[in-house]
C-alpha positions as CSV (number, residue, x, y, z in Angstrom):
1,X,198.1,86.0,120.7
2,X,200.0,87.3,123.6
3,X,201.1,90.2,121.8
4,X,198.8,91.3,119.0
5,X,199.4,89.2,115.6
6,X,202.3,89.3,113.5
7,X,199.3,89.0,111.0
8,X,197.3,92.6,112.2
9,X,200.0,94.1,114.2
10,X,198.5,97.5,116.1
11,X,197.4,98.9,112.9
12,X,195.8,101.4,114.5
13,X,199.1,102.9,115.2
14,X,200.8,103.4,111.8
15,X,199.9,106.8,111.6
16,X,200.9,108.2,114.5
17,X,204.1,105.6,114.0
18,X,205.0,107.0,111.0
19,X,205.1,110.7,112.1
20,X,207.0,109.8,115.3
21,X,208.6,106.4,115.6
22,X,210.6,107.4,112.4
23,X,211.8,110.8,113.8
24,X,212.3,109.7,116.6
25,X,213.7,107.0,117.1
26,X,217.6,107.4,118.4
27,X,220.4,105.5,116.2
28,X,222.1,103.5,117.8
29,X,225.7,101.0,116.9
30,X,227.4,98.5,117.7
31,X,227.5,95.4,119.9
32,X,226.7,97.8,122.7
33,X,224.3,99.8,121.1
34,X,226.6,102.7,120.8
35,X,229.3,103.1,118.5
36,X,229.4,101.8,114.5
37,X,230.9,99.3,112.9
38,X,234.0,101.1,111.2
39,X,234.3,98.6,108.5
40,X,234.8,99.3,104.7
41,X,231.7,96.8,104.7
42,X,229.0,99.6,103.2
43,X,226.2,101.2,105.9
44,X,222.8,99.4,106.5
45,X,219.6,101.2,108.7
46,X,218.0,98.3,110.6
47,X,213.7,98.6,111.8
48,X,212.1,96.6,114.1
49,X,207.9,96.4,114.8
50,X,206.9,97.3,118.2
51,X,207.5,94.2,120.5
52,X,210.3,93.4,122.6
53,X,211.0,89.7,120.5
54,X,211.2,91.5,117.0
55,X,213.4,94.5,118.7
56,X,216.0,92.2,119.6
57,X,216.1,90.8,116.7
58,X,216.8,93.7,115.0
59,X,219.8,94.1,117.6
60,X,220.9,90.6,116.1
61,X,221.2,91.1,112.7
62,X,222.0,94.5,113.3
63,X,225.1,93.7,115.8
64,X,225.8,90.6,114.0
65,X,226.8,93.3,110.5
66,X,228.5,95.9,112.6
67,X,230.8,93.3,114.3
68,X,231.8,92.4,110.7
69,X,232.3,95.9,109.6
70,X,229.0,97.2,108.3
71,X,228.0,100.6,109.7
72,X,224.6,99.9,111.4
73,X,222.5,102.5,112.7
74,X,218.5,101.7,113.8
75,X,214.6,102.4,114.1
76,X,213.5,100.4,116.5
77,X,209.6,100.1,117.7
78,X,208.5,101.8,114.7
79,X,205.0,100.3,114.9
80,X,202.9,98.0,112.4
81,X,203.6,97.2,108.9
82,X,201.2,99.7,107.5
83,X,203.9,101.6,108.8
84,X,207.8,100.0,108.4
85,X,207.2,98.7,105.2
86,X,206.5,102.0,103.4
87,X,210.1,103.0,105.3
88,X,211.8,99.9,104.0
89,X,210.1,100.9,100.3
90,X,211.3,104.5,100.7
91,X,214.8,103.5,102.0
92,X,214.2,104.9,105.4
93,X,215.1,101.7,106.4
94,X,217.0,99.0,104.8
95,X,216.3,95.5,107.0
96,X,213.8,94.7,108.9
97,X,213.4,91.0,110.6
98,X,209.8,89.4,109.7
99,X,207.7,86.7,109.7
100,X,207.2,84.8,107.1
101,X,203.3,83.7,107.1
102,X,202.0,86.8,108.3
103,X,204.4,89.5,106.2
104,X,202.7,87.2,103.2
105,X,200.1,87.6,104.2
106,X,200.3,91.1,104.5
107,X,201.1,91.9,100.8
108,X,199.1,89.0,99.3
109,X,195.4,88.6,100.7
110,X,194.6,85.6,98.9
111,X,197.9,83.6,99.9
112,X,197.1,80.3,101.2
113,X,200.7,78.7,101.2
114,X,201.8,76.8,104.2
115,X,204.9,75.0,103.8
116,X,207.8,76.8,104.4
117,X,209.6,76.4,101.0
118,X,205.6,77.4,99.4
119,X,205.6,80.9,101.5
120,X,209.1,81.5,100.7
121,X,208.4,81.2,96.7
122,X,205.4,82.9,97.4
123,X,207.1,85.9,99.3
124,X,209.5,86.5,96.3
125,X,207.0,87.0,94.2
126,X,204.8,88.8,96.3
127,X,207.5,91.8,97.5
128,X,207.4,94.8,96.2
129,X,210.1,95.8,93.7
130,X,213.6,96.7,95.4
131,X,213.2,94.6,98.3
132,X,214.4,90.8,99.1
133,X,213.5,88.3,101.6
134,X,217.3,86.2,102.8
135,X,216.9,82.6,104.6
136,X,214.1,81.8,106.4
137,X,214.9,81.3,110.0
138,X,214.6,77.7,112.4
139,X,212.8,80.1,114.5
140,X,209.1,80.8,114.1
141,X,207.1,82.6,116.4
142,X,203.6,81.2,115.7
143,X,200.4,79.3,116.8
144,X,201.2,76.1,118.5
145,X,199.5,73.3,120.2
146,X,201.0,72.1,123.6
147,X,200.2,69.4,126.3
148,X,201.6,69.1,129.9
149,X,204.7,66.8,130.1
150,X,202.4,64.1,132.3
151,X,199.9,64.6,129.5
152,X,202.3,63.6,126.8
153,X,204.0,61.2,128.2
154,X,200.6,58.9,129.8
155,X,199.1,59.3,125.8
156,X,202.5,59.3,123.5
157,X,201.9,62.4,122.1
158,X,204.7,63.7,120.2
159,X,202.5,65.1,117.2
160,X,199.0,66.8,116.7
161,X,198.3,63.7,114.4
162,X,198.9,61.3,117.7
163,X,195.6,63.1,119.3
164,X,193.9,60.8,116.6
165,X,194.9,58.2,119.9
166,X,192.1,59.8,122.5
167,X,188.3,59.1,122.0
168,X,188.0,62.5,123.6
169,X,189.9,65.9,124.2
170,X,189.4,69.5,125.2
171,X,191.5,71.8,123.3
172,X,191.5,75.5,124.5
173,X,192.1,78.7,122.2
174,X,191.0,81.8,121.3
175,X,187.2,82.2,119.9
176,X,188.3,82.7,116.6
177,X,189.8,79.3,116.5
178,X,186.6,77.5,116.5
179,X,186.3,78.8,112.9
180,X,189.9,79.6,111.5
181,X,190.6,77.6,108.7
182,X,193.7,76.5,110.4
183,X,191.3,75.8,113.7
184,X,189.2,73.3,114.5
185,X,188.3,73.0,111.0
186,X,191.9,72.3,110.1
187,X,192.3,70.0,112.7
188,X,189.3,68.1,111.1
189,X,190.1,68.3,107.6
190,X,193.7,68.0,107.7
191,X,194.3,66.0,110.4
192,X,191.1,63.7,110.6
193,X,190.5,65.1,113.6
194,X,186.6,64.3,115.2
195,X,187.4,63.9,118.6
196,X,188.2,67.4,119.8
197,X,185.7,69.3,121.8
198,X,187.0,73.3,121.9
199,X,186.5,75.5,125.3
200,X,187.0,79.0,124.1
201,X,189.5,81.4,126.5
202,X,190.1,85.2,125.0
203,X,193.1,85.3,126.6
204,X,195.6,84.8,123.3
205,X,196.8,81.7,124.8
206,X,197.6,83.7,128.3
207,X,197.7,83.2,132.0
208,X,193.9,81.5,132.1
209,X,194.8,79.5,128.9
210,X,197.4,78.2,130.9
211,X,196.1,77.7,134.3
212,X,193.2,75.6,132.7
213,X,195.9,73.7,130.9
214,X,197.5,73.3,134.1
215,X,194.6,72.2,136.2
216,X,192.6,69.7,133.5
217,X,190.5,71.9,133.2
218,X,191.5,71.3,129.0
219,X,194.1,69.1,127.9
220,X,195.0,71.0,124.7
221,X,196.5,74.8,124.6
222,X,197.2,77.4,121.6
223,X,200.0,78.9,122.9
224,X,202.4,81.1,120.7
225,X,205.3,79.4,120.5
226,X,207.6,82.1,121.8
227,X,205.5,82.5,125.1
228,X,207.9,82.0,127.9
229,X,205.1,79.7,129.9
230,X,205.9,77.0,127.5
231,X,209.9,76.8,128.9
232,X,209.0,77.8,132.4
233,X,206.1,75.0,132.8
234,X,208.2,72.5,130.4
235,X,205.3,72.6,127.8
236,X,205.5,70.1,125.0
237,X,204.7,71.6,122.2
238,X,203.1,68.9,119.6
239,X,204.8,69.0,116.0
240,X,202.8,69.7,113.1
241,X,204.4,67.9,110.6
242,X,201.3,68.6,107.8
243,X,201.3,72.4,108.2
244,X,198.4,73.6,109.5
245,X,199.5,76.7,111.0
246,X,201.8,78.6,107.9
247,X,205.5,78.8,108.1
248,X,205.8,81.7,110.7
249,X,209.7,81.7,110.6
250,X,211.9,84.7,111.0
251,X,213.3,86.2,107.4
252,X,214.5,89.5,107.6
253,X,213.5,91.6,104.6
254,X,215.8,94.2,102.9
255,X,216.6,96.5,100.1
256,X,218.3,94.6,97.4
257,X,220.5,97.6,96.9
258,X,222.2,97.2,100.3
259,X,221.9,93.7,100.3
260,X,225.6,92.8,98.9
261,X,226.8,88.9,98.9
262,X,228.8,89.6,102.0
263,X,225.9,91.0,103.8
264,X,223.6,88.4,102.2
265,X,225.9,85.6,103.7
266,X,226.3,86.7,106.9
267,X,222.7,87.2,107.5
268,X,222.0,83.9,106.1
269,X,224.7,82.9,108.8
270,X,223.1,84.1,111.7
271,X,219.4,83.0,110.3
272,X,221.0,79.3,110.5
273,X,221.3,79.5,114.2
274,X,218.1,81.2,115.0
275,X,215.8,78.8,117.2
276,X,212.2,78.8,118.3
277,X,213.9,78.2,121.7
278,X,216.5,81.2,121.7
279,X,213.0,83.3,120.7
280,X,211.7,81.8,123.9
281,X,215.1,82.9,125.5
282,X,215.0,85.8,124.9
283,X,210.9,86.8,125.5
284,X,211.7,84.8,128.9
285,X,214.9,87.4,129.7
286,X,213.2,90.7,128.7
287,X,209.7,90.2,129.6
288,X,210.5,88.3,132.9
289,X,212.3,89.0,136.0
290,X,215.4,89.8,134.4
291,X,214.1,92.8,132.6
292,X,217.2,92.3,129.9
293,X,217.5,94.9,127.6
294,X,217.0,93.5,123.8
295,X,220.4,94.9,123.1
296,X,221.7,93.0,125.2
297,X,220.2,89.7,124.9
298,X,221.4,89.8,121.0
299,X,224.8,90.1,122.2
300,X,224.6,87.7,124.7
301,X,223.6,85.4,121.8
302,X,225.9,86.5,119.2
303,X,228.7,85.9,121.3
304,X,227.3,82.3,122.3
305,X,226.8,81.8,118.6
306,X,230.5,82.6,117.7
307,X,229.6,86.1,116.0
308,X,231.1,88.2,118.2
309,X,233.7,88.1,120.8
């Protein structure tokens, strides 16, 4: 990936996140990051994981209660989930936004669900006691299989069941994808694939994944579908309409306790709006030349969205 995977994320660190991020971290409120929400509406304590996309997520859920009078403080960039979800089970924090495949993952080894309503009934049951999983999310932040534009449009590629329409193609991935189950041998066994020949690039669908995608060198990328390349080169990113990859959307997770209908609902609410492409949005705004702050990119969209003013 081109941050580490939602699946394994830096769990090296959870230690040393547990005994710092935790302590540390400052609270902050508000639509600005500042004040509370004054509300009658209870209080909530929103976590994030250590990358920019999932912090400003936090800031959307997190702004999106305090605008409609929740008191919302937050610890942010607390680290992986060996870490935040201990907090969430201790009540050190009360929401954190996930994703879906991977925090199954997580807490069930053997899950093999793909489909989004499958890892959602799987993620119920697989929680620990006190906690809840709301709406899954439009927007996923997972593997994805993209073509140029030119490349689309010359071979009518709209799915990764319309590659079945080349005698030959060069996909490019990480190593690991030669073997994944949801690989090459996915792309075989689910999708009939035969015709695929893979040219490995450790590079978690990065800057050389692209440039050979670019320059012919391959015709076929693994690029995680938040990476800002995809909008900035106008990617088309092929459908996968028989679930290969498992359902990687955004749920955020809380303690049941906290989690009143009100609440409930209005995370629901916001969850409706989320897209793949305001993910992309915001990775493009805070990890490109804009250097946005993740605060402010959740307010920008929760204003857009109608959630603030």
């Amino acid at each position: 990936m081109k941050k580490i995977s939602r699946g394994a994320i830096a769990a090296i660190a959870a230690t040393v996140a547990i005994g710092l991020t935790l302590a540390g971290c400052a609270n902050s409120k508000s639509l600005s990051g500042g004040g509370s929400g004054g509300g009658d509406g209870g209080s909530i304590t929103v976590g994030s994981a250590n990358f920019p996309e999932n912090v400003a997520l936090a800031y959307v859920y997190g702004q999106a209660l305090a605008a409609d009078g929740v008191k919302v403080s937050y610890k942010v960039n607390i680290g992986a989930r060996a870490a935040y979800i201990p907090a969430l089970e201790k009540g050190e924090i009360n929401l954190i936004p996930e994703y879906a495949g991977s925090i199954l993952s997580f807490l069930d080894k053997n899950a093999n669900q793909k489909s989004s309503d499958d890892v959602k009934t799987a993620l119920d049951s697989a929680l620990p006691k006190g906690l809840t999983a709301t709406d899954f999310a439009p927007a996923a932040d997972s593997d994805s299989l993209n073509v140029t534009p030119e490349f689309a449009q010359k071979n009518g590629l709209k799915s990764i069941a319309d590659l079945s329409k080349l005698s030959s193609v060069t996909l490019t991935a990480n190593p690991e994808f030669e073997t994944r189950p949801d690989g090459i041998p996915g792309l075989k066994s689910v999708y009939g694939l035969t015709n695929i020949t893979f040219s490995p690039i450790n590079d978690g669908g990065g800057p050389a994944t692209l440039k050979a995608l670019l320059d012919g060198t391959t015709q076929v990328a693994d690029i995680y579908s938040t990476t800002p390349s995809i909008l900035d080169n106008k990617l088309v990113t092929l459908d996968d309409p028989k679930n290969l990859f498992a359902s990687q959307q955004v749920v955020p997770i809380g303690t049941t306790s906290k989690l009143s209908h009100k609440i409930t609902a209005l995370l629901n609410k916001v969850s409706a709006k989320l897209t793949t492409k305001d993910l992309l949005e915001f990775n493009k705004r805070i990890s490109g030349d804009e250097k946005a702050d993740p605060k402010a990119v959740a307010s920008d969209w929760l204003k857009d969205n109608g959630f603030s003013k």
